[in-house]
DOGU-520250 format. One line per field, with one value per residue (C-alpha): x, y, z. Coordinates in nm, 3 decimals. Layout:
N
c1 = c(X | ...)
c2 = c(Y | ...)
c3 = c(Z | ...)
! end
This chain:
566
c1 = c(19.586 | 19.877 | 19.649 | 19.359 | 19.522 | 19.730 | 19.397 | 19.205 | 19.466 | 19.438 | 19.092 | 19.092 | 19.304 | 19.093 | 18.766 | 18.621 | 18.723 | 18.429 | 18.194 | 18.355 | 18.115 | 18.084 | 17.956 | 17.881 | 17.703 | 17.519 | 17.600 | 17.269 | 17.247 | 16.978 | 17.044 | 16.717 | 16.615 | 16.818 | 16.881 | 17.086 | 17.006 | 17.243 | 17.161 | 17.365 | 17.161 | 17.362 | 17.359 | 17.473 | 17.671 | 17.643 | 17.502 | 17.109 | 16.829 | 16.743 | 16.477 | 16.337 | 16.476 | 16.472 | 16.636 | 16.468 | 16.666 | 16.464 | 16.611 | 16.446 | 16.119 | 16.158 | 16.200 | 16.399 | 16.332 | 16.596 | 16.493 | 16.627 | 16.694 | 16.949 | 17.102 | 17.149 | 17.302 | 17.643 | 17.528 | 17.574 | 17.284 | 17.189 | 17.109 | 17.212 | 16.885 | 16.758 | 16.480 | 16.501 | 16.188 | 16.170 | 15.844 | 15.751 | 15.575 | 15.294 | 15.424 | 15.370 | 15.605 | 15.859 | 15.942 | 16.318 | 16.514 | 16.797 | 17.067 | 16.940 | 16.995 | 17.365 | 17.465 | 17.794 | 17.801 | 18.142 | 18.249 | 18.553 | 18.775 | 18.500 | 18.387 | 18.126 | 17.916 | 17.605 | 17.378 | 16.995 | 16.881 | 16.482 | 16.200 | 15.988 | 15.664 | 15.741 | 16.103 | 16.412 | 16.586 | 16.938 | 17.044 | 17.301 | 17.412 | 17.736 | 18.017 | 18.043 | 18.320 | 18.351 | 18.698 | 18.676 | 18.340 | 18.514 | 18.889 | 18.686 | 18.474 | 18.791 | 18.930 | 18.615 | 18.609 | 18.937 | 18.879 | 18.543 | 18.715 | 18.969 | 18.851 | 19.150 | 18.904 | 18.580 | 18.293 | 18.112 | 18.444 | 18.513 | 18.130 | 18.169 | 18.490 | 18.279 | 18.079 | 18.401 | 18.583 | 18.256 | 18.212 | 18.564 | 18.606 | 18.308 | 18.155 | 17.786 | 17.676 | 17.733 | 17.353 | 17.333 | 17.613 | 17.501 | 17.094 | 17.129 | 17.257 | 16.895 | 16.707 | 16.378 | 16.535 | 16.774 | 16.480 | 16.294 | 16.627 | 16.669 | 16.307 | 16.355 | 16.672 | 16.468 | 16.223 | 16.419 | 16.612 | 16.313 | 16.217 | 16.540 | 16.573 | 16.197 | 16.249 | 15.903 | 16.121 | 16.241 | 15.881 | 15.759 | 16.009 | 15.960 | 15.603 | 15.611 | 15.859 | 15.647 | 15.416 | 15.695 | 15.789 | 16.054 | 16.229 | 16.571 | 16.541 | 16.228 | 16.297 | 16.600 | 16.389 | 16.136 | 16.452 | 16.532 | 16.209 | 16.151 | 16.485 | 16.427 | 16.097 | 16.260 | 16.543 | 16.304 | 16.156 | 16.492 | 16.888 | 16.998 | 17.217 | 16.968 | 16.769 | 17.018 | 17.126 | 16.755 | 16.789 | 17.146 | 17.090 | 16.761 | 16.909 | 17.196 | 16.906 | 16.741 | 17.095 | 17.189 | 16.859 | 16.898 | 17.119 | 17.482 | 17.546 | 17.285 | 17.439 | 17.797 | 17.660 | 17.685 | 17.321 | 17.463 | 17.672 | 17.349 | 17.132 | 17.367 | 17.496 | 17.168 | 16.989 | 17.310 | 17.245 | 16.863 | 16.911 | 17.122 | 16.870 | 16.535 | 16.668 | 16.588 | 16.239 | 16.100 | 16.192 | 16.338 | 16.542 | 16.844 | 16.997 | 17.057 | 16.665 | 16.576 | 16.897 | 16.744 | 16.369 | 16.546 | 16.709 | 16.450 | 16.236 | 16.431 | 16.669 | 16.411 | 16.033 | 15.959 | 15.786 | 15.824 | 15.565 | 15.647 | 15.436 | 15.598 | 15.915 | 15.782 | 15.755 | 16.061 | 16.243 | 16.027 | 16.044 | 16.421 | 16.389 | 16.089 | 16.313 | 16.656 | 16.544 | 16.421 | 16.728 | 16.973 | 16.793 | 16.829 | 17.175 | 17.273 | 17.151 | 17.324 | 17.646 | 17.637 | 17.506 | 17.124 | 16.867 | 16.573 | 16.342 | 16.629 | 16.393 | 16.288 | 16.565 | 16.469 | 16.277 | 15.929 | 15.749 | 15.753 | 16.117 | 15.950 | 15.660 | 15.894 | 16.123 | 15.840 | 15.665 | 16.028 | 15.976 | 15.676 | 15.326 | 15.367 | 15.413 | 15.263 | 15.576 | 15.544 | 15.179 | 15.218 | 15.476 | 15.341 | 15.016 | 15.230 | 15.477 | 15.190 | 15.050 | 15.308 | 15.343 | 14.973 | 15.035 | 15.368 | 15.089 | 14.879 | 15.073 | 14.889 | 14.575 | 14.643 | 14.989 | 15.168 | 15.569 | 15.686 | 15.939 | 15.705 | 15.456 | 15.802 | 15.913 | 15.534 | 15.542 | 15.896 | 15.787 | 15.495 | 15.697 | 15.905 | 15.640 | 15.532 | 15.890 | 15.872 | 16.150 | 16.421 | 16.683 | 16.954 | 16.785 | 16.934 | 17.317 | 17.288 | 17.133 | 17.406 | 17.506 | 17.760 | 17.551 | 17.353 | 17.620 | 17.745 | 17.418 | 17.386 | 17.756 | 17.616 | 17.317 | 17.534 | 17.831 | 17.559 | 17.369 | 17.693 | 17.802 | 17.471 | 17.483 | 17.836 | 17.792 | 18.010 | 17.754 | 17.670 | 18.028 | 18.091 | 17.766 | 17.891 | 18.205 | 18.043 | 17.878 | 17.997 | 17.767 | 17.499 | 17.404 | 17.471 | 17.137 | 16.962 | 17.004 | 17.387 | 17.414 | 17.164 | 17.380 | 17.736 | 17.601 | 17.506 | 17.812 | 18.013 | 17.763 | 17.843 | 18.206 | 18.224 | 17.967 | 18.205 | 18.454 | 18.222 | 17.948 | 17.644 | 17.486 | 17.843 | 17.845 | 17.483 | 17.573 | 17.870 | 17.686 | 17.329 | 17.376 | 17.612 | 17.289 | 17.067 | 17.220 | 17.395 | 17.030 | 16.941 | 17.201 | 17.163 | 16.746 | 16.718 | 16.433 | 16.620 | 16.402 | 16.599 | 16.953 | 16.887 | 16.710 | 16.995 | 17.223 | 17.022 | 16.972 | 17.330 | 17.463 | 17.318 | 17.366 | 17.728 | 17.748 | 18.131 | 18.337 | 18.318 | 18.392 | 18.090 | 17.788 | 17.781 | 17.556 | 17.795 | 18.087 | 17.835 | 17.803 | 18.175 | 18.195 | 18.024 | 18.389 | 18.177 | 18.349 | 18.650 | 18.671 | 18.769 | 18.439 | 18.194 | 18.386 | 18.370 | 17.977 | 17.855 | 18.123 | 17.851 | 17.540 | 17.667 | 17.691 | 17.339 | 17.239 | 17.365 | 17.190 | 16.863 | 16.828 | 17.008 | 16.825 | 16.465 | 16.369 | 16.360 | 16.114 | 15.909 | 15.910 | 15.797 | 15.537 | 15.415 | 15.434 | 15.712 | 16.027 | 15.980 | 16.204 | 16.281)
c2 = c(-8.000 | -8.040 | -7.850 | -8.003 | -8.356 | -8.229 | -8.083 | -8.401 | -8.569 | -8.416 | -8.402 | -8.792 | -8.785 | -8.543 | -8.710 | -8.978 | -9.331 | -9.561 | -9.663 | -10.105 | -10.334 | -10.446 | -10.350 | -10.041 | -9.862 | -9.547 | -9.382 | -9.100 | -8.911 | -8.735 | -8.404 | -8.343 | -8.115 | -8.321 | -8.622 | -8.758 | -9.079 | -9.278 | -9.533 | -9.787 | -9.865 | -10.187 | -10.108 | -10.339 | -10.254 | -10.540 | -10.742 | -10.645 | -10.473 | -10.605 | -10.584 | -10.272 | -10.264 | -10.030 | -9.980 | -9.869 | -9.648 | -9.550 | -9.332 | -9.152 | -8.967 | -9.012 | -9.274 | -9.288 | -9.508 | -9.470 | -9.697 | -9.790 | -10.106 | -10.354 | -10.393 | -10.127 | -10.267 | -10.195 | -9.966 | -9.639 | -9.411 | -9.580 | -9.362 | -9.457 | -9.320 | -9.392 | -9.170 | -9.054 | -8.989 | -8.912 | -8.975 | -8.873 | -9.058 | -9.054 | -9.182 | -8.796 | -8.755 | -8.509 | -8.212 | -8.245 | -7.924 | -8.017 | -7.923 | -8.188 | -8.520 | -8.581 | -8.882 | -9.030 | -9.332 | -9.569 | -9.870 | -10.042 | -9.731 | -9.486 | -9.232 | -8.946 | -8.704 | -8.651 | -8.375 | -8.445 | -8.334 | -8.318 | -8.384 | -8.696 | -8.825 | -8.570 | -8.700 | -8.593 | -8.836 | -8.853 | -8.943 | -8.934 | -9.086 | -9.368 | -9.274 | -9.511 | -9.478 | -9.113 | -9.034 | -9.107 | -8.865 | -8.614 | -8.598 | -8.582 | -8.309 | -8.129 | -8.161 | -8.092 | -7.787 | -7.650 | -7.761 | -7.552 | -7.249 | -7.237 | -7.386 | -7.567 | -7.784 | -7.712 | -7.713 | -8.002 | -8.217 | -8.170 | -8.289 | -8.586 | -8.640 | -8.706 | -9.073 | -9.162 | -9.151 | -9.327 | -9.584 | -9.703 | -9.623 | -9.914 | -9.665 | -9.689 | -9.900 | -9.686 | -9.682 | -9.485 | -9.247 | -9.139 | -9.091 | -8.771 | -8.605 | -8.719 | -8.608 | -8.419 | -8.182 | -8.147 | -8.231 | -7.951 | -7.707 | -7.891 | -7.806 | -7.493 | -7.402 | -7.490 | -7.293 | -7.025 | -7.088 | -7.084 | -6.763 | -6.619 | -6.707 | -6.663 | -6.298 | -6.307 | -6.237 | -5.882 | -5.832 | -5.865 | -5.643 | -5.374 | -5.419 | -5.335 | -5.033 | -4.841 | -4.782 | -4.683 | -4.358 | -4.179 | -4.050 | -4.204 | -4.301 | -4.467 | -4.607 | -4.753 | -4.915 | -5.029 | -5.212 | -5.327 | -5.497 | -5.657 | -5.830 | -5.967 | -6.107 | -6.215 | -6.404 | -6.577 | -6.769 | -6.849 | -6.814 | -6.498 | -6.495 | -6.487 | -6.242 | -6.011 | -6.057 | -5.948 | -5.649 | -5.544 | -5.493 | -5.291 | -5.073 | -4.960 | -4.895 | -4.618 | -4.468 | -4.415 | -4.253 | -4.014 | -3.719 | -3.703 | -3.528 | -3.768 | -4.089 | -3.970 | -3.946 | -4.204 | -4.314 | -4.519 | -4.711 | -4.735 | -4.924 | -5.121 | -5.266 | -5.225 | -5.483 | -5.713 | -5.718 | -5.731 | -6.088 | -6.185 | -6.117 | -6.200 | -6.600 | -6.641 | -6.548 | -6.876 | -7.197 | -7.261 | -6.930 | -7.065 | -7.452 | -7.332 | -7.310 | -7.642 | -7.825 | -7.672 | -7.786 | -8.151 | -8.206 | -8.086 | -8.302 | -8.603 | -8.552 | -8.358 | -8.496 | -8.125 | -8.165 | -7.819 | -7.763 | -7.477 | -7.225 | -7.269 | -7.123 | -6.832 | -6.742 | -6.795 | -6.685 | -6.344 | -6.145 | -6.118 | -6.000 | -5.761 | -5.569 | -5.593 | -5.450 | -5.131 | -5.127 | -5.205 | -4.921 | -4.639 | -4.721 | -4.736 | -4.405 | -4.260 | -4.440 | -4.307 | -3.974 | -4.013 | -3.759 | -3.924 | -3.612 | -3.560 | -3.435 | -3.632 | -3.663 | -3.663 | -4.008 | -4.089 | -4.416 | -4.394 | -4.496 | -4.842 | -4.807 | -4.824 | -5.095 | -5.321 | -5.218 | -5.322 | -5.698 | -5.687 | -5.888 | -6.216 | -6.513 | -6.854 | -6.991 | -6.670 | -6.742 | -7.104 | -7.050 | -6.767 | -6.974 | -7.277 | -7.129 | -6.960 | -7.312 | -7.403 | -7.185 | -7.209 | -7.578 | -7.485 | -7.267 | -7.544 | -7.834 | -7.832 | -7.929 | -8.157 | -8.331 | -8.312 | -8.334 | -7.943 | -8.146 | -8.378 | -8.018 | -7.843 | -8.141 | -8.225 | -7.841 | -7.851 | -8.201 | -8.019 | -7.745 | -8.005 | -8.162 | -7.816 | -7.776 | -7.415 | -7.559 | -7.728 | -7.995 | -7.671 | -7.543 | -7.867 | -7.774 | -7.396 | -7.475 | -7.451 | -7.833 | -7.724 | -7.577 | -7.877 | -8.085 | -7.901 | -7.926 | -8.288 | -8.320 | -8.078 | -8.345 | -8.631 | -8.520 | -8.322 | -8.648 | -8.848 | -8.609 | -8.720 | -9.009 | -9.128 | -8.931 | -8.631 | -8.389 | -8.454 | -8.507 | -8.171 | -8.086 | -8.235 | -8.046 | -7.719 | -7.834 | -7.536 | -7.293 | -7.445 | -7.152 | -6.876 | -6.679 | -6.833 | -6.462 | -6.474 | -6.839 | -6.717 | -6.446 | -6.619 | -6.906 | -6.627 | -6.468 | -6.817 | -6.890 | -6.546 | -6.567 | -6.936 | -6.860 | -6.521 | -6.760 | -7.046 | -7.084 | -7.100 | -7.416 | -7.571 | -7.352 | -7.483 | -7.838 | -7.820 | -7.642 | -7.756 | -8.063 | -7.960 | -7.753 | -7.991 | -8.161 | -7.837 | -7.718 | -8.005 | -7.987 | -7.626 | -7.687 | -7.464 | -7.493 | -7.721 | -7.491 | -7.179 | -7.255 | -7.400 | -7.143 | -6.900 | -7.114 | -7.130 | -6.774 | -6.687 | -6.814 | -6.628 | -6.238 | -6.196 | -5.842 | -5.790 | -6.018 | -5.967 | -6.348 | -6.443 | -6.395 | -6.442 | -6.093 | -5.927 | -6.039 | -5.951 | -5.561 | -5.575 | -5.661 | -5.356 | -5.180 | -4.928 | -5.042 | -5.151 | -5.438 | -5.219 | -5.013 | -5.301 | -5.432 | -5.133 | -5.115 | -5.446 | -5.510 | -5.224 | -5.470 | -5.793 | -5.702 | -5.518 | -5.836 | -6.042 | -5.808 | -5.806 | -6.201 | -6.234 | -5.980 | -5.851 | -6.156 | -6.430 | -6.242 | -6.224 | -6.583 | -6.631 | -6.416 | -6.640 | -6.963 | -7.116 | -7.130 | -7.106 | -6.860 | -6.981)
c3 = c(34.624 | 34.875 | 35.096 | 35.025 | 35.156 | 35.458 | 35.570 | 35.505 | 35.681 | 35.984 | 36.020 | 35.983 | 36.277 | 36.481 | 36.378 | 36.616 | 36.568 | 36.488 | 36.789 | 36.866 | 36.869 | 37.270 | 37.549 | 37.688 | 37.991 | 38.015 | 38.305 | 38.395 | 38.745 | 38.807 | 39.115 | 39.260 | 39.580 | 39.870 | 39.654 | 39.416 | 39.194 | 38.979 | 38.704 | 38.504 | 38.155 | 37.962 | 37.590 | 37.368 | 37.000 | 36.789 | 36.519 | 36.560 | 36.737 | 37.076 | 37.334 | 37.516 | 37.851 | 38.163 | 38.457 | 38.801 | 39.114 | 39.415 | 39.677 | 39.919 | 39.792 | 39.423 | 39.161 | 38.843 | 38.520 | 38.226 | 37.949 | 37.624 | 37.421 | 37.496 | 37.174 | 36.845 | 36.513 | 36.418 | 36.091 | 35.888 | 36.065 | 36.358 | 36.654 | 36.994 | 37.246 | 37.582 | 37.808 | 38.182 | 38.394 | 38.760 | 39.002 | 39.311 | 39.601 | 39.457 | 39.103 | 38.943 | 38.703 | 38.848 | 38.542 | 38.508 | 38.370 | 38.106 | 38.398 | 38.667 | 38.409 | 38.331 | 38.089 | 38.004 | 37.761 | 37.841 | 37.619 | 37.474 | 37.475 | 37.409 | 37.667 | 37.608 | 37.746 | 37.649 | 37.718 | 37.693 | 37.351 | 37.376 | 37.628 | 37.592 | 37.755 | 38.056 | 38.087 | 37.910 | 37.615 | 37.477 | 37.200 | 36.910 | 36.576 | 36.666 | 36.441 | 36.178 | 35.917 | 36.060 | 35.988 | 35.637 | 35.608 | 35.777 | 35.590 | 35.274 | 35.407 | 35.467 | 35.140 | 34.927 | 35.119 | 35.045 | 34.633 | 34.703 | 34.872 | 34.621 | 34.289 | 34.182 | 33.992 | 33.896 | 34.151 | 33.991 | 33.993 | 34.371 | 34.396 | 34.194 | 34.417 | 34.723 | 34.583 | 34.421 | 34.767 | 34.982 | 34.729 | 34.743 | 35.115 | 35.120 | 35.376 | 35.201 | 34.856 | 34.527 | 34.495 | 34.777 | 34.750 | 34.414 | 34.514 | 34.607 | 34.263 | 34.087 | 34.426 | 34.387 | 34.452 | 34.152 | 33.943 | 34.044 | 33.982 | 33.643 | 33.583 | 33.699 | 33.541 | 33.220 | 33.245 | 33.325 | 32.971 | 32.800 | 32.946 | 32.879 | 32.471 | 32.425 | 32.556 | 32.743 | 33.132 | 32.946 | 32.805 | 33.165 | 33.328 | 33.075 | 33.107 | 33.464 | 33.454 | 33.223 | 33.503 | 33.742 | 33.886 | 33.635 | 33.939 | 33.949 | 34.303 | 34.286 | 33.932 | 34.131 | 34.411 | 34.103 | 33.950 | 34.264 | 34.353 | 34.008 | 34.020 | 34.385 | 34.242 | 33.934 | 34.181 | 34.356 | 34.066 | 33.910 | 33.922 | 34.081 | 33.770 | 33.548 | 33.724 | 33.699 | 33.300 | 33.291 | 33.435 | 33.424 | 33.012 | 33.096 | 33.308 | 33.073 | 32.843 | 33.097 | 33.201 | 32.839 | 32.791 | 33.080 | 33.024 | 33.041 | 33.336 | 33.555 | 33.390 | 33.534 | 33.876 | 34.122 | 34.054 | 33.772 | 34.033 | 34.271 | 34.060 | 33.893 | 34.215 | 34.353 | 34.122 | 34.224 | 34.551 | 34.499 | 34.280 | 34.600 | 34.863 | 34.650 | 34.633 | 35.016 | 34.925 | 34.773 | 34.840 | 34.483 | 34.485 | 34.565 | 34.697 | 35.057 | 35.065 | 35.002 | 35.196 | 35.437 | 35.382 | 35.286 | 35.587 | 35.807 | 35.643 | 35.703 | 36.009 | 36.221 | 36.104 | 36.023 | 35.655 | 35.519 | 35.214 | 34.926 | 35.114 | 35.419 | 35.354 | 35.238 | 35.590 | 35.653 | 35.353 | 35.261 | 35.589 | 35.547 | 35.148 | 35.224 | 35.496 | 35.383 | 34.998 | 35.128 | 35.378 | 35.066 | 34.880 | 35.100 | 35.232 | 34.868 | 34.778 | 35.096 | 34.993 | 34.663 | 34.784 | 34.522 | 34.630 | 34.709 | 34.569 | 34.279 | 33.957 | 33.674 | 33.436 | 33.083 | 33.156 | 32.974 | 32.987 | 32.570 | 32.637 | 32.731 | 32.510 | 32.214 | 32.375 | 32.426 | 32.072 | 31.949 | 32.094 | 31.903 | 32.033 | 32.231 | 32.025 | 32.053 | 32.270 | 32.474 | 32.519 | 32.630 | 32.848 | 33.028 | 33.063 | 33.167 | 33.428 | 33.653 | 33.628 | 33.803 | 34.047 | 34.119 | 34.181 | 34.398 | 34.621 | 34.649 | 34.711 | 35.078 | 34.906 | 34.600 | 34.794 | 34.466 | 34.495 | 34.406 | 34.173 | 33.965 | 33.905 | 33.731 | 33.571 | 33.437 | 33.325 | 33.112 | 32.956 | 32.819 | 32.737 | 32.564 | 32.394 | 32.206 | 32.129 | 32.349 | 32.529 | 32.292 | 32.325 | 32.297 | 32.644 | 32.759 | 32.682 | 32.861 | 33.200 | 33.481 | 33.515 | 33.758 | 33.970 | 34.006 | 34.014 | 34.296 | 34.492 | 34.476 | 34.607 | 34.840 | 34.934 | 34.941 | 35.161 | 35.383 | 35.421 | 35.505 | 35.766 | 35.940 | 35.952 | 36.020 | 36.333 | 36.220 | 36.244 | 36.596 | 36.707 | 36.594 | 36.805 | 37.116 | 37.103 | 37.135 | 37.412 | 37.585 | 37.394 | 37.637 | 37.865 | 37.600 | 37.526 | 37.192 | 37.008 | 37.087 | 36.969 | 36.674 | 36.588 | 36.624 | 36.403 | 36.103 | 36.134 | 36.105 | 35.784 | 35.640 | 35.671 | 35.492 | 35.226 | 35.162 | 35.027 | 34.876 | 34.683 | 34.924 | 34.843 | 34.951 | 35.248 | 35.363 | 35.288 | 35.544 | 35.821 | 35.770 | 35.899 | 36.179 | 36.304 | 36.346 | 36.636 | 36.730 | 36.812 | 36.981 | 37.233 | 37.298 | 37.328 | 37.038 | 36.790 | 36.522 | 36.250 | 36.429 | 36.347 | 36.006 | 35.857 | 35.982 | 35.837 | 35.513 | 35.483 | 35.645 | 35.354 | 35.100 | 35.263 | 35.141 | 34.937 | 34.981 | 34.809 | 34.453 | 34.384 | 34.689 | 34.416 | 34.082 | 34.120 | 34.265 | 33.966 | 33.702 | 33.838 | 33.850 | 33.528 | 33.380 | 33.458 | 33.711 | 34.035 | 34.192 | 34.402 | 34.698 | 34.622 | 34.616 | 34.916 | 35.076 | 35.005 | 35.100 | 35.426 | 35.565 | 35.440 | 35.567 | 35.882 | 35.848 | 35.693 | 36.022 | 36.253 | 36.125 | 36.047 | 36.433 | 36.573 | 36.379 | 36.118 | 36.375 | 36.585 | 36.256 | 36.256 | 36.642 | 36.570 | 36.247 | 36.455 | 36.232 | 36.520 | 36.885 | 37.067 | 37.452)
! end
């Protein structure tokens, strides 16, 4: 905790100091082909919105326009903006690269730089969030982080720390503070955590995976891949954790069954820390796999007007699980030294016969939550058509669930509240680094990034991800950089949908640290490793991981039309 505040106390004093109410001039020169032009816009800070206003500066052959407004409300979220354009002669707008406009806004003893963030109507536009009650925002960010890192508390209290501290700070209203932790989006994971529950005590998700593996190959490495591909499918409908207390269990059952001398071999340690690593890469796959997903369809949504739908993200998320399993399954067989054409081992799929004809026929809950669940999902495809909120088609599903008592009121006390907990802390403190101007004071200090080739920024950003979500859970991880990407990309003129899937997906790779994934603990847990052998393992995947989301997915995604690679 001493930590925790020295920390928080010196990022208040490093954080900016909120934007005065005054006056204040933006400074823009324009360096064109044997001419230079300069512009003073007046901006006012005060009590309201004012008037749109422009100033004109002709010299020589061209013409340049920078308007704005005159006034912009002292307020949490407001964004400062104003556009450049340049004509000609001939009034032709001139095109204007982001190196020939330079900006510098100057006030009552404030002074920044500001690089143009987008292009606009054929000119170039600046803009960025004032910092309003920054300081506060960020020393809280700084302390929440180190309760995260190190878990002195609870996840769920250092989330319920964060609208304690804004509501007394008086930065926003309580109201708003505490929106966030009933968002859709925790509906939908409360929905979905449900579900999953129901699944789980019903015993229909075991009936399904046994179903499956009794028409898979009985070799052990394909059986392994088979294992492997179930729980990244499994993963993507529901906790990683859960998809792996599926499996785990299962695949006890088939190394017991296999004879002595294969059991002691280090297939055993393959697939068990195979299907670990498989629940930790399948959650990128959907958009409901894991939080870091949907922070990052949440703020795109609302800091970047780029609606993502369900199906969307399966562009973005699948690519990356549809290479790296394959990857994860033939590295671990070379680690672990498995023949790939090793010989059946004693295997039969009357081993799975007579585990399923143990769980007996499907019973009415079975039945109706089978039939219920790919209801869902059908509607989760379709949300393009029938524009119904991914959150209200889960939560419509449990209460029916509810209704025919296939879910039940003790479902309620073993879904992971501090998990969601933690994402809504996640939401709120993600949200208020936004718009107190944190995020994009953060942005404008890495200014000097702007030059660097997108792939190196790419790749620099996914290693910083990895390395934080190593030591935190990764919906905390993606709530602290998320945001910081968004105007990050901006300045740099990289495709804002670039840098936060990275960091969404950067945050979810880690198959090292035996305390980064709850996957990763629970194969620890069967006594079959060490932590230097799982360490030693996965240091070798993360930074294959890094590579091929730097490197091979994002091509994928130029290729789909979902980011746009300069």
């Amino acid at each position: 905790m001493i930590i925790a505040l020295a920390l928080g106390a010196l990022t208040f004093s490093l954080a900016p100091a909120d934007l005065q109410p005054g006056p204040y001039k933006a400074h823009v020169k324009a360096t064109l082909p044997g001419q230079q032009l300069s512009v003073q816009l007046p901006i006012a800070i005060g009590p309201e919105t004012g008037q749109p206003i422009s100033v004109r500066e002709t010299a020589g052959s061209y013409t340049m326009l920078v308007e704005g407004e005159s006034s912009f409300p002292y307020k949490l979220g407001q964004e400062i903006g104003y556009r450049v354009r340049v004509f000609d002669q001939a009034g032709q707008t001139v095109l204007l690269t982001f190196n020939d406009v330079q900006s510098v806004l100057q006030g009552p003893g404030y002074e920044q730089t500001l690089p143009p963030t987008l292009r606009s109507e054929g000119g170039l536009a600046f803009s960025f969030r004032m910092p309003y009650r920054a300081k506060t925002v960020a020393a809280l960010l700084a302390v929440v982080a180190v309760l995260w890192v190190t878990e002195v508390v609870p996840l769920a209290a250092s989330a319920l720390l964060i609208p304690v501290v804004i509501a007394v700070t008086g930065v926003t209203d309580v109201g708003t503070v505490l929106q966030p932790f009933f968002h859709p989006i925790i509906v939908l994971f409360l929905a979905g955590f449900l579900l999953a529950e129901a699944m789980h005590r019903t015993g229909i998700d075991r009936l399904i995976a046994l179903a499956i593996l009794r028409r898979a190959s009985l070799k052990p490495a394909f059986l392994m891949l088979s294992m492997l591909a179930i729980t990244a499918f499994f993963s993507m409908w529901m906790s990683n954790t859960a998809s792996v207390a599926i499996i785990i269990p299962i695949a006890l059952m088939v190394l017991d069954k296999m004879p002595l001398k294969e059991n002691k071999t280090g297939f055993r340690r393959a697939l068990i820390l195979g299907v670990a690593y498989a629940a930790t890469i399948g959650g990128i796959g959907s958009a409901i796999g894991t939080p870091a997903n949907m922070l990052a369809i949440t703020f795109l949504s609302e800091f970047t007007n780029t609606p993502l739908t369900f199906v969307d993200w399966f562009a973005y998320g699948l690519p990356m699980v549809l290479l790296m399993i394959p990857i994860i399954w033939l590295y671990l067989l070379f680690a672990f030294r498995v023949r790939l054409n090793q010989a059946d081992t004693g295997l039969s799929h009357a081993m799975y016969e007579a585990e399923l004809k143990s769980l007996g026929p499907m019973n009415r809950s079975q039945k109706l939550l089978l039939v219920v669940f790919l209801g869902i999902v059908t509607l989760w495809l379709t949300e393009g058509w029938h524009h119904i909120h991914t959150a209200m088609v889960a939560l419509a599903g449990v209460l029916i669930l509810f209704f025919v008592e296939t879910i039940k009121k003790e479902d309620l006390n073993h879904i992971n509240w501090n998990a969601l907990l933690t994402f809504g802390g996640g939401l709120s403190i993600g949200s208020l680094l936004v718009l107190t101007g944190v995020s994009d004071w953060v942005a404008l200090q890495l200014t000097g990034m702007v030059g660097l080739p997108p792939m190196l920024v790419v790749f620099l950003v996914a290693a910083l991800t990895l390395t934080i979500g190593a030591l935190i859970s990764n919906t905390a991880c993606a709530a602290m950089l998320i945001p910081m990407a968004i105007p990050l990309a901006q300045i740099l003129q990289i495709d804002p949908r670039l840098l936060v899937t990275v960091v969404a997906i950067g945050s979810s790779i880690d198959f090292a640290m035996v305390i980064g994934t709850p996957p990763t603990m629970m194969a620890y847990s069967t006594g079959f490793f060490k932590t230097s052998d799982i360490f030693k393992r996965g240091i070798v995947l993360d930074l294959i991981g890094v590579l091929i989301l730097s490197f091979g997915v994002i091509w994928i995604w130029q290729l789909l039309g979902v980011v746009m690679i300069r």
